[in-house]
KOLVEX-976061 format. One record per residue: x, y, z of N, C-alpha, C in turn; residue in three letters. Coordinates in steps of 0.05 Angstrom, whole numbers, padded with zeros to 5 digits, always signed. Each point is the difference from the previous one (the first is absolute). Layout:
XYZXYZXYZAla;...
end
This chain:
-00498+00575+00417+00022-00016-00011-00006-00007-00029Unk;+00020+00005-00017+00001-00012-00026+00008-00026-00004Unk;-00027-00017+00001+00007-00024-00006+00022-00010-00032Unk;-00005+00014-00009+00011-00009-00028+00026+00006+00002Unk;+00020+00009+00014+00015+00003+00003+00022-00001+00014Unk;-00007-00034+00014+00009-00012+00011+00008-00023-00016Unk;+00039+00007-00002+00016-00019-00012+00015-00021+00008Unk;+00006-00028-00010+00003-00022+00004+00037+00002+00004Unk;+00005-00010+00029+00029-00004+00008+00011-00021-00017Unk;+00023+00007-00016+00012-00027-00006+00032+00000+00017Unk;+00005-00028+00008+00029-00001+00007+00010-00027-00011Unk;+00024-00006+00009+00014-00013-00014+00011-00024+00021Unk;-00011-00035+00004-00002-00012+00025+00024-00024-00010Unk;+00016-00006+00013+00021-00022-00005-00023-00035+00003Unk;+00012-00004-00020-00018-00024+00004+00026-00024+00007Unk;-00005-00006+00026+00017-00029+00002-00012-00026-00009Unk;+00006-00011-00026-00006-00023-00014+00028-00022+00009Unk;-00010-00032+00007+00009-00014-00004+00021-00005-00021Unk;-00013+00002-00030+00016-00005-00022+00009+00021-00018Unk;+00000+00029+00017+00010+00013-00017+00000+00031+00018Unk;+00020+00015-00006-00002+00033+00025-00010+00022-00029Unk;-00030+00019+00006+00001+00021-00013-00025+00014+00013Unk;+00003+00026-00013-00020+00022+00011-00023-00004-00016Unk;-00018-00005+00024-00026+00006-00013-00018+00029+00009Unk;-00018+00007-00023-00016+00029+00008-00028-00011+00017Unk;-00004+00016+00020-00030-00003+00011-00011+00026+00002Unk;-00028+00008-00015-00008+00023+00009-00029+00004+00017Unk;+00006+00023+00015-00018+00001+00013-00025+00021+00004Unk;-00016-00010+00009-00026+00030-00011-00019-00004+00030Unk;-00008+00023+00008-00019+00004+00016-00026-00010+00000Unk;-00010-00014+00023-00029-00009+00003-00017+00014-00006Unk;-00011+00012-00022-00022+00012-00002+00012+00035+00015Unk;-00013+00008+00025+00011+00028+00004+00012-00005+00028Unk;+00001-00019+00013+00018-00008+00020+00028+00008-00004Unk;+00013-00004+00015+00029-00001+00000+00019-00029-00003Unk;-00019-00023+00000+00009-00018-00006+00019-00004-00034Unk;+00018-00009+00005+00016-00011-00024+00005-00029+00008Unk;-00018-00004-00035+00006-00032-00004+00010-00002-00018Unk;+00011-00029-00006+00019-00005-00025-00023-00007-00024Unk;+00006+00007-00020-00018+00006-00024-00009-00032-00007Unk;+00013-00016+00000+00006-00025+00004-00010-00010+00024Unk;-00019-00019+00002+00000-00019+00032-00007-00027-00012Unk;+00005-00010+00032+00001-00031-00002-00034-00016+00015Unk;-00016-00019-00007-00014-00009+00011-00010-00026+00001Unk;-00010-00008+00021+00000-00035+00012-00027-00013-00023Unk;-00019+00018-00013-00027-00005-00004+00007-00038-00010Unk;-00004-00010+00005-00012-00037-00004+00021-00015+00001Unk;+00024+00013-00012+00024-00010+00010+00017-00007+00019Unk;+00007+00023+00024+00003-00008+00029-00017-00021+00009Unk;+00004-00026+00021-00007-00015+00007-00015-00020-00010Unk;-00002+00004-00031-00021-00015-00014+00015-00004-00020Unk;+00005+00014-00030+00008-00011-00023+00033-00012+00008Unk;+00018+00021+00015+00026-00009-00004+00010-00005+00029Unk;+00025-00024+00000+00012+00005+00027+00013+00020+00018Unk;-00005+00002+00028+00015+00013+00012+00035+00016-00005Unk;+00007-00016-00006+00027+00008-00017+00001+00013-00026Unk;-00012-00003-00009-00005+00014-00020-00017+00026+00004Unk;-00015+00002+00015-00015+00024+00011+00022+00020+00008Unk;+00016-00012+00023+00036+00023+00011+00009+00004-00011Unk;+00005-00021-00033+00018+00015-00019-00005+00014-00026Unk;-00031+00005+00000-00014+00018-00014-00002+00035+00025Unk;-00005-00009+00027+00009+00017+00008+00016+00014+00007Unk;+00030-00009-00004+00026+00005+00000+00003+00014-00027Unk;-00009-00005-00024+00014+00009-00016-00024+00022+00001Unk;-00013+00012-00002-00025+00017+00000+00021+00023+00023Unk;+00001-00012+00017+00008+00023+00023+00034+00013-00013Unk;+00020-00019-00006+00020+00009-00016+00001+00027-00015Unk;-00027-00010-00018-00003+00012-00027-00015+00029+00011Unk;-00009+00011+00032-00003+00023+00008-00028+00005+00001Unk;-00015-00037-00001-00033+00008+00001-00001+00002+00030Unk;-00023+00013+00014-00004+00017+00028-00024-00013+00002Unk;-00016-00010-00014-00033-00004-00002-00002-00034-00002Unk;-00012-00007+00028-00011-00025-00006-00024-00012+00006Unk;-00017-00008-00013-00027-00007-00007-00013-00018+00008Unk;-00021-00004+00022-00007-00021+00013-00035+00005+00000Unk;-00011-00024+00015-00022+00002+00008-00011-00027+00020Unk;-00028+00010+00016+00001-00019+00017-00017-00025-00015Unk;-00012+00001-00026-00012-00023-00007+00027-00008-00024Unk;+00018+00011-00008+00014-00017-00017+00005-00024+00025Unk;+00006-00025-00019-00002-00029+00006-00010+00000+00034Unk;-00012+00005+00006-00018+00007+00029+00006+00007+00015Unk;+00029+00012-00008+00012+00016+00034+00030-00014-00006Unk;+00008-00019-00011+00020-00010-00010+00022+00016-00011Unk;-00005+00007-00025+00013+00023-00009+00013+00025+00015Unk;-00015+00017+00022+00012+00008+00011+00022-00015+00023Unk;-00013-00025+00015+00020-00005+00017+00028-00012-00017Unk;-00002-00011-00026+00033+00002-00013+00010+00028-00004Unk;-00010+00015-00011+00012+00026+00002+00006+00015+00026Unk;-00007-00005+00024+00001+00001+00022+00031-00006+00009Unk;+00004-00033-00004+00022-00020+00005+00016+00017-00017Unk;+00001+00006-00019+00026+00006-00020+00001+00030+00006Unk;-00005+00008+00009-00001+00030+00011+00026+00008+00036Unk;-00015-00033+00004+00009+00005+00027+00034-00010-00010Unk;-00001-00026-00012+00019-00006-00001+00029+00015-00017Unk;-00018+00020-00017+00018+00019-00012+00011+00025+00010Unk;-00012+00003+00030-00003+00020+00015+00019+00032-00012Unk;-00019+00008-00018+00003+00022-00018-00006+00017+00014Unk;+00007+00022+00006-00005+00028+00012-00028+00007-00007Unk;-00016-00001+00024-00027+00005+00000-00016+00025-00019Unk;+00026+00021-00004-00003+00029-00003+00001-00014-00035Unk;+00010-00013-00009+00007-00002-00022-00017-00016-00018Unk;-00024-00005+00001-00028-00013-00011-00027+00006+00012Unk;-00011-00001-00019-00031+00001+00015-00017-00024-00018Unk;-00014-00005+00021-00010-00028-00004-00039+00002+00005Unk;-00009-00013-00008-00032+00009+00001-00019-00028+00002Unk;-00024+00000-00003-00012-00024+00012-00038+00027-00013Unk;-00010-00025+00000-00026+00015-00006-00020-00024+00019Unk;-00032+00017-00003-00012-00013+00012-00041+00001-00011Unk;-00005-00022-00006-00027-00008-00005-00009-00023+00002Unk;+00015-00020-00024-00003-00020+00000+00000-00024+00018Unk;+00022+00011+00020+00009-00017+00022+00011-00022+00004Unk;+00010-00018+00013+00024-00009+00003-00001-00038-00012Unk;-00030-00005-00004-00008-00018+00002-00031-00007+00018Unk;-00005+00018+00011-00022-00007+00020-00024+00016-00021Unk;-00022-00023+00009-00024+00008-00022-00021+00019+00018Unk;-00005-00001+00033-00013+00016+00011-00004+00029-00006Unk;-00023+00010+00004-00007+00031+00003+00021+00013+00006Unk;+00007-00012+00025+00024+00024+00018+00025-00001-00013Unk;+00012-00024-00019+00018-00006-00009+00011+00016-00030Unk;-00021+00012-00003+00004+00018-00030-00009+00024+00000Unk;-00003+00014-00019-00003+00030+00000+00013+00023+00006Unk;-00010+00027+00002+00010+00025+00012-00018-00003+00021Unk;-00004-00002+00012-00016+00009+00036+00021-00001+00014Unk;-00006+00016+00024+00029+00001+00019+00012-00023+00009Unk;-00016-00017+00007+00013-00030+00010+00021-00008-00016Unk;-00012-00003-00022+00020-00023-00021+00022+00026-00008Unk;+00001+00020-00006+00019+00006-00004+00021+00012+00021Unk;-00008+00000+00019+00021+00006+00028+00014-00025-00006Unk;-00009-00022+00010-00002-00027-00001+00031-00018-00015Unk;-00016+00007-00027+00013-00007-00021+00030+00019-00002Unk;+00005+00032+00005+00019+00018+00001+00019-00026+00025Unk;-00017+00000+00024+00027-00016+00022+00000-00025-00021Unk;-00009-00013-00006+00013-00027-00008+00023+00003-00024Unk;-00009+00016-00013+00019+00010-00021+00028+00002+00008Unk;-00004+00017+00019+00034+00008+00010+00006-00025+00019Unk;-00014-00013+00009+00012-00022+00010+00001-00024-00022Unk;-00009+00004-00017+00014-00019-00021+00018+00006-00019Unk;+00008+00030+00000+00017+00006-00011+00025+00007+00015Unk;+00001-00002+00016+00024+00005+00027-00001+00023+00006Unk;-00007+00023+00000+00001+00025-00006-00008+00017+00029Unk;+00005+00024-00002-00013+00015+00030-00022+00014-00011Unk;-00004+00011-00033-00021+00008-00013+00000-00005-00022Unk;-00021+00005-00017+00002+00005-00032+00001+00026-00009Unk;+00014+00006-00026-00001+00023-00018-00017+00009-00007Unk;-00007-00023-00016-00031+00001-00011-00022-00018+00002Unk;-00022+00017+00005-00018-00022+00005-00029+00005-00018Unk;-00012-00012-00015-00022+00002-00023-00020-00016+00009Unk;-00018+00015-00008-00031-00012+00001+00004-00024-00030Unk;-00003-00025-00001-00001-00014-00017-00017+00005-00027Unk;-00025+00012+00017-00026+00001-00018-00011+00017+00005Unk;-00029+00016-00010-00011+00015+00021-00017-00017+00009Unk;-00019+00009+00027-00006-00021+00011-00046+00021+00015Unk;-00008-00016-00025-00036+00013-00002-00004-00003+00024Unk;+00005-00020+00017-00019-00006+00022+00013+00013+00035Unk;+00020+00018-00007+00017+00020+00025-00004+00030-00008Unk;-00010+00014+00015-00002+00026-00007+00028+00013+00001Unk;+00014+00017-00023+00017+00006-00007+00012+00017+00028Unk;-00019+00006+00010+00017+00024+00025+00019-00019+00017Unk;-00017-00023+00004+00006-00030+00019+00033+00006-00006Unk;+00003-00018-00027+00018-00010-00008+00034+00029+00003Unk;-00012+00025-00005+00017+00023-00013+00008+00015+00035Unk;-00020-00014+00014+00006+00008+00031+00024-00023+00013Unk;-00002-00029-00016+00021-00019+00019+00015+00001-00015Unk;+00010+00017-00018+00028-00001-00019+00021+00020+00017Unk;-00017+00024-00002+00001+00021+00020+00013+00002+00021Unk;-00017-00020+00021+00009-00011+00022+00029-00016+00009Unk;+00003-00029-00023+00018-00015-00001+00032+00020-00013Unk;-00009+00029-00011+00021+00008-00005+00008+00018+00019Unk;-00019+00006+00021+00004+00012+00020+00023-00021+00025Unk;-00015-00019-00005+00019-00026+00020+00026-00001-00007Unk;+00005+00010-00024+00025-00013-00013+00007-00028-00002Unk;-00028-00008-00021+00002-00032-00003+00001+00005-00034Unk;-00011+00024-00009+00002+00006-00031+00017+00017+00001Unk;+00001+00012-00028+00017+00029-00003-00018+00018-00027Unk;-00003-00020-00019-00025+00006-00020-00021-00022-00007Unk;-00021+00014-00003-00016-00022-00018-00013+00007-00020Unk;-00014-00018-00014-00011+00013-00031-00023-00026-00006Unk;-00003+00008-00026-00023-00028-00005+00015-00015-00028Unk;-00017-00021-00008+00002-00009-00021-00019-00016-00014Unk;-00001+00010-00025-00020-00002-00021-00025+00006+00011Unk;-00004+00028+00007-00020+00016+00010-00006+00014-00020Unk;-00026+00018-00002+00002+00019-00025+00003+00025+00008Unk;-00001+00021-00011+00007+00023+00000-00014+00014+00018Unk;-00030-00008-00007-00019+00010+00022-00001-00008+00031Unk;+00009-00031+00004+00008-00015+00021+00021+00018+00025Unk;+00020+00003-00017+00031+00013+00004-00017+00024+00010Unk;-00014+00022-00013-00002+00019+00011-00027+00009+00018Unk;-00014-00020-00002-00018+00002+00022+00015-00005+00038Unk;+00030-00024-00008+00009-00003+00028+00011+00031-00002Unk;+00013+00011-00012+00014+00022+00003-00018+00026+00007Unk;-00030-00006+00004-00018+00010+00005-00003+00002+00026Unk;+00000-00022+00011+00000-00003+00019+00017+00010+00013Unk;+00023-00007-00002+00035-00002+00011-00006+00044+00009Unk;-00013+00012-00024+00009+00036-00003-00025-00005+00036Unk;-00025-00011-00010-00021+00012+00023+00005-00003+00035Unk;+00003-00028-00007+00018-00003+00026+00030+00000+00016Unk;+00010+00018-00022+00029+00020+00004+00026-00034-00002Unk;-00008-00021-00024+00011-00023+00014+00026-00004-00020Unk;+00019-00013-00002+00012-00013-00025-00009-00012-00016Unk;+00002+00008-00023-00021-00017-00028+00022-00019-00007Unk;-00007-00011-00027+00020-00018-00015+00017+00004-00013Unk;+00023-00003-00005+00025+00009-00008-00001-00009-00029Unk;-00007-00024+00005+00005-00019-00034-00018-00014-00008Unk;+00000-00009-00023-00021-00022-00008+00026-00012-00015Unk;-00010-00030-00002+00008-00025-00013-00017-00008-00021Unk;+00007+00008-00020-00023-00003-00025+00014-00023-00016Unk;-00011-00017-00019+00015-00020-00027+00007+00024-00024Unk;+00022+00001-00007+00008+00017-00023+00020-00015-00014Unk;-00019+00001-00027+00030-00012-00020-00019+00014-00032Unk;+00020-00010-00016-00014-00001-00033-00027+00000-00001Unk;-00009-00024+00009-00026-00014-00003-00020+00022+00023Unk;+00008+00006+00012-00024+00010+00023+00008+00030+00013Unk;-00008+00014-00012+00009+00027-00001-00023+00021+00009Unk;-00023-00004+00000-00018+00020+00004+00002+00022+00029Unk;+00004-00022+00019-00009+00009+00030+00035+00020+00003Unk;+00017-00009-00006+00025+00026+00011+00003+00013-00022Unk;-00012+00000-00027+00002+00015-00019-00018+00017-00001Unk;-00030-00003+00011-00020+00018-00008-00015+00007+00034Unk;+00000-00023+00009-00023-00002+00019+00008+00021+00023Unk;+00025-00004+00005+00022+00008+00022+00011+00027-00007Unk;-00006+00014-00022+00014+00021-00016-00001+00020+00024Unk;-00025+00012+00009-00005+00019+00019+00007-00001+00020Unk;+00008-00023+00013+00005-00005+00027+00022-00005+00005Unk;+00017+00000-00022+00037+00010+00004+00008+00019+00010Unk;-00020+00026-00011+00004+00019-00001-00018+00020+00033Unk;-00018-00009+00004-00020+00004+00020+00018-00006+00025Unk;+00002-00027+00000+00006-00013+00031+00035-00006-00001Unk;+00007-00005-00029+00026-00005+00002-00001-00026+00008Unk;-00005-00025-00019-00011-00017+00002+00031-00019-00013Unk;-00001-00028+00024+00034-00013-00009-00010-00018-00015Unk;+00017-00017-00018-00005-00020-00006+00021-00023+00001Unk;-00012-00024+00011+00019-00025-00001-00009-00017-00014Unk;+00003+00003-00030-00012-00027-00022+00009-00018+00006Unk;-00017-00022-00008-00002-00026+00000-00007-00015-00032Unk;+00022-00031-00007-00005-00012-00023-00001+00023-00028Unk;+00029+00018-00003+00014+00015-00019+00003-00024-00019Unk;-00002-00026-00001+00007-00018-00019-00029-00012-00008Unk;-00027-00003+00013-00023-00010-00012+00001-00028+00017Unk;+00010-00005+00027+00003-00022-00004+00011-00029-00013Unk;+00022+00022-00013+00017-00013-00016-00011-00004-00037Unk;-00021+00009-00004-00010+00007-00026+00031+00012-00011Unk;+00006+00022+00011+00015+00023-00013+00030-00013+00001Unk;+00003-00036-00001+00030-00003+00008-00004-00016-00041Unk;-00022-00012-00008+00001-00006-00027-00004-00033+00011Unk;+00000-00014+00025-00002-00030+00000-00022-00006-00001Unk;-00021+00015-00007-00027-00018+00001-00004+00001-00030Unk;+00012+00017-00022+00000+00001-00021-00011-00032-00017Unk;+00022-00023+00004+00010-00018-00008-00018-00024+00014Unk;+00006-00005+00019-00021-00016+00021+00001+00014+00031Unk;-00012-00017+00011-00016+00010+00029+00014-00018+00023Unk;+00013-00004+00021+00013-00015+00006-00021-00007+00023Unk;-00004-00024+00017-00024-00009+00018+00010+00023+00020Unk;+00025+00000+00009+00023+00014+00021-00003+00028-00003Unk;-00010+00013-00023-00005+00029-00010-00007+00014+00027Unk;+00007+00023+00002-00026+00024+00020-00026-00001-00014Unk;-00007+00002-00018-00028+00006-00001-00014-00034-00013Unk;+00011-00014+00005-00021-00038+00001-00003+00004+00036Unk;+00010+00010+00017-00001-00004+00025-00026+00006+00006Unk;-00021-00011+00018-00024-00003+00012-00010+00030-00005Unk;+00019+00013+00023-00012+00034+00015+00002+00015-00024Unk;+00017-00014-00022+00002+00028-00031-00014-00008-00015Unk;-00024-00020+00010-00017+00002-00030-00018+00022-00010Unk;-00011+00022+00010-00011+00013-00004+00016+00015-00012Unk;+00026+00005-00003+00024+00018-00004+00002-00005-00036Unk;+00003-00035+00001+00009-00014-00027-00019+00000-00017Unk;-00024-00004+00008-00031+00000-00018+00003+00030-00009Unk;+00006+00019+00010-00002+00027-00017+00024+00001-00018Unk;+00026-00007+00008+00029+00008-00017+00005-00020-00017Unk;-00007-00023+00003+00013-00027-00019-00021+00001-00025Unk;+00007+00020-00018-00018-00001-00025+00017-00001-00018Unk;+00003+00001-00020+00005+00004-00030+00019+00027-00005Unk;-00029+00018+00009+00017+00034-00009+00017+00005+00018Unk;-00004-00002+00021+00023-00001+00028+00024-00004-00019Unk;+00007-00040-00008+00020-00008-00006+00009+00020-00020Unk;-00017+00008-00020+00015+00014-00033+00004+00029+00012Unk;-00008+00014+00016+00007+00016+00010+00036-00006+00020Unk;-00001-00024+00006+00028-00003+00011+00016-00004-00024Unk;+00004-00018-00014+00015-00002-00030+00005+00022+00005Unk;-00010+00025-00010+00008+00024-00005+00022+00008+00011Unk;-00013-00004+00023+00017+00017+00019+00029-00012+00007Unk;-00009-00024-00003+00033-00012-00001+00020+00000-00030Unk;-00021+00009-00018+00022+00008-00025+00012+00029+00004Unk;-00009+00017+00016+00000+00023+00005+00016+00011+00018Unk;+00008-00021+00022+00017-00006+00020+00032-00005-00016Unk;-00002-00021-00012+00024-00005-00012+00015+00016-00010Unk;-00022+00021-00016+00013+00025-00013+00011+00011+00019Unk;-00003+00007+00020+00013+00018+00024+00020-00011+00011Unk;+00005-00032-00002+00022-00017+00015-00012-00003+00029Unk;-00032-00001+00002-00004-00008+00018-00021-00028+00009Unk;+00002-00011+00023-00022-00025+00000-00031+00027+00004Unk;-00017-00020-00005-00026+00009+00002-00014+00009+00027Unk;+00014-00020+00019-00007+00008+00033+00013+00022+00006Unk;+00027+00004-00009+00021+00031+00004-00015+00022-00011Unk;-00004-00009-00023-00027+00026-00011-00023+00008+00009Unk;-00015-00027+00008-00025+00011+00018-00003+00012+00031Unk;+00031-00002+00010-00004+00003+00017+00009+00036-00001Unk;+00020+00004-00015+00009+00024-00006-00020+00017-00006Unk;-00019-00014-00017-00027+00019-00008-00017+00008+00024Unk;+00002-00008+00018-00014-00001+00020+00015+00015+00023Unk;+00018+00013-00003+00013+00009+00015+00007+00035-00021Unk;-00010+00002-00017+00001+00019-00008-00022+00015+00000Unk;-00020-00009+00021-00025+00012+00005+00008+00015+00030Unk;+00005+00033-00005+00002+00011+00027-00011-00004+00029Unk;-00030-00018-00006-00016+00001+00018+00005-00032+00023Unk;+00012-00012-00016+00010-00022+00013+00028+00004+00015Unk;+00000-00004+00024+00015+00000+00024+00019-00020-00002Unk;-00009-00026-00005+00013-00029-00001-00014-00021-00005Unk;+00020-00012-00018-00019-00021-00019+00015-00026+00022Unk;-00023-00024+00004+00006-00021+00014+00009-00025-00014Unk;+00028-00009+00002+00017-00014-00015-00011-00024+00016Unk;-00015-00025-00013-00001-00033+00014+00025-00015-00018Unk;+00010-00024+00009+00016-00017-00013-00004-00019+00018Unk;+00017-00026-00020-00007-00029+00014+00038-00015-00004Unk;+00009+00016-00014+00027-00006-00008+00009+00028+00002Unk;+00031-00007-00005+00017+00021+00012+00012+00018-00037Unk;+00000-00020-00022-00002+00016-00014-00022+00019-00007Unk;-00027-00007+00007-00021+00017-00015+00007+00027+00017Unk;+00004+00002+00037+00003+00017+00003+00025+00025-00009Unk;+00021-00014-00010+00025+00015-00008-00016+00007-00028Unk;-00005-00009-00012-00006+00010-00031-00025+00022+00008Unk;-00021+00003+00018-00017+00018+00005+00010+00027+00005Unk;+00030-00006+00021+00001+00021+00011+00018+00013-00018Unk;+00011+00002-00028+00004+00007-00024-00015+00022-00006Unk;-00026+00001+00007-00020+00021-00010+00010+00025+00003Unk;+00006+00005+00025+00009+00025+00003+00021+00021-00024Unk;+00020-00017-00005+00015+00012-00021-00018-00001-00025Unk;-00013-00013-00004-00016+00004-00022-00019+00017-00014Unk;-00017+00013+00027-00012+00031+00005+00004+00019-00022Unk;+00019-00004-00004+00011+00030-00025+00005-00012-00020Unk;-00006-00030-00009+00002-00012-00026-00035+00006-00008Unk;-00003+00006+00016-00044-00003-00001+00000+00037-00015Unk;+00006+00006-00025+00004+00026-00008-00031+00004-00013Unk;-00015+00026+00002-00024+00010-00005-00014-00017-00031Unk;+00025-00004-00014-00012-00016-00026-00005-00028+00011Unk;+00024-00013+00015-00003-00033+00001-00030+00002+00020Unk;+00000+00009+00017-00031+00008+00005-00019+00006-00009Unk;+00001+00009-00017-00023+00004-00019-00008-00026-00019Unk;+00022-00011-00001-00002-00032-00015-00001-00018+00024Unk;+00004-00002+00020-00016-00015+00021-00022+00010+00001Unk;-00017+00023-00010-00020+00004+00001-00020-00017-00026Unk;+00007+00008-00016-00010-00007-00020-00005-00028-00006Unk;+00021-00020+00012-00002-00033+00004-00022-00003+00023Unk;-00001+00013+00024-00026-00011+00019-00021+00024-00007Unk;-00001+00014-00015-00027+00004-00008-00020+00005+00022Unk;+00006+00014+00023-00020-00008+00028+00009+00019+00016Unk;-00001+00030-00018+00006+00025+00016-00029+00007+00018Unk;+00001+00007+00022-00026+00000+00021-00007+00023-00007Unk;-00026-00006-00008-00019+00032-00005-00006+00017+00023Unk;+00012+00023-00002-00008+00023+00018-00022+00016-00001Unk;-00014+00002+00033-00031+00009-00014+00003+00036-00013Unk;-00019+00007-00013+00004+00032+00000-00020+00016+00009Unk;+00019+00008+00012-00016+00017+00014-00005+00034-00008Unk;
end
């Protein structure tokens, strides 16, 4: 199979808006070498479901997401401890959307809240375990997708690449993949998956934006092409770096002042970060676009990305995100090259 030559569906999805009737575009691209088509665009719960914003506001971030022809929705069992999925669960049920018409995912390491041995990791327990609670907190008969959170030193990889296997044998999965694994990680399970004739991983969930580019730019280069490797990015905005509000001040309420993002904020809240945004938002303007519409566009003009993961907490940030798409072809080989030249932080490729 010629990987490279597998081209991205676009169609054309009616969006029913409240305050206004028009067509919106959603396009769609293949999981890696699956047959899956997801919307280039997805939606995800990460700190927000059950935690930063209300329930109502969660349905009508997911209402307009689904409108707008996103298919991909983003969960896990340690966002807010199992919380997060059971609102997305509720608003699922209560929207009772044609099952055929989304796929919905849940990952597993961290776990749900419980600090025990058995309560975390890849070993077969916790992740059998953790797969049933999932779908029973998400209302579901299975998941789409299901991800190794982390990799996990202390489970021998066959363990883990044998109960993925299995659970998709049950028909409690359909795919799984990892996230923020490395290259070598990814293909040692896939090592496994060829020896013992098993299903490997479909996808990884890597962080991709401006700021953090090495691992799907360089690291991952070979294994697009090898295994046919998907991708579902995560934080195309920096955590909100790439929206220009931390420019000015830092709000206590911010994503990255929050507890779990300090390690996130101690690397990005510098100086050059900020003058590196200036730029980019004088640079934006020239195009007639906001800076999040641009970053996200830029990030979607990387073939190797499947679908970039849209968070919001309000209902405008998500309508102005999902803008990106038309924007794609404002991102022309020069204005790229001047997004290049402002982040300065092209990933060195080794030579070989």
């Amino acid at each position: 199979m010629n990987l490279e030559s597998i081209k991205p569906i676009v169609v054309i999805i009616p969006y029913k808006s409240e305050r206004a009737s028009h067509l919106c575009k959603m396009e769609y691209r293949r999981l890696g070498k699956s047959g899956l088509q997801v919307s280039a665009l997805s939606f995800g719960s990460w700190i927000t479901f059950g935690n930063q914003i209300e329930d109502g506001i969660s349905e009508r971030l997911m209402d307009i997401a689904y409108d707008h022809g996103i298919n991909f929705f983003d969960n896990a069992e340690v966002y807010a401890a199992g919380k997060s999925e059971e609102v997305m669960g509720d608003i699922l049920t209560k929207k009772q959307w044609s099952r055929d018409s989304y796929i919905i995912s849940s990952k597993v390491f961290f776990g749900a809240g419980g600090k025990l041995p058995t309560q975390r990791g890849l070993h077969r327990k916790h992740v059998v375990e953790a797969c049933e609670q999932a779908i029973k907190r998400l209302k579901t008969d299975y998941l789409d997708l299901y991800f190794c959170h982390r990799p996990d030193k202390q489970t021998p990889i066959e363990e883990t690449v044998w109960t993925m296997h299995n659970l998709i044998q049950q028909g409690k999965i359909l795919y799984w993949g990892t996230s923020e694994w490395s290259a070598m990680e990814i293909m040692e399970a896939h090592a496994a998956a060829e020896r013992y004739n098993l299903i490997g991983p479909t996808m990884e969930q890597p962080q991709y934006n401006m700021f953090v580019r090495d691992k799907v730019e360089v690291e991952f280069s070979q294994i697009y092409k090898t295994v046919g490797l998907g991708t579902t990015i995560w934080s195309p905005l920096c955590s909100g770096l790439l929206t220009g509000k931390y420019n000015n001040s830092i709000e206590a309420s911010s994503r990255l002042k929050r507890d779990e993002l300090g390690w996130l904020a101690e690397r990005l809240l510098v100086q050059e970060n900020f003058d590196k945004v200036a730029d980019l938002m004088s640079l934006a303007d020239e195009l007639a676009l906001s800076i999040p519409v641009m970053s996200i566009a830029w990030v979607l003009k990387n073939p190797n990305v499947s679908t970039a993961i849209l968070g919001a907490t309000k209902e405008s940030q998500l309508l102005e995100n999902l803008k990106a798409l038309d924007a794609v072809d404002l991102l022309t080989d020069d204005v790229m090259a001047r997004i290049e030249t402002i982040l300065n932080n092209t990933p060195v490729r080794p030579q070989y």
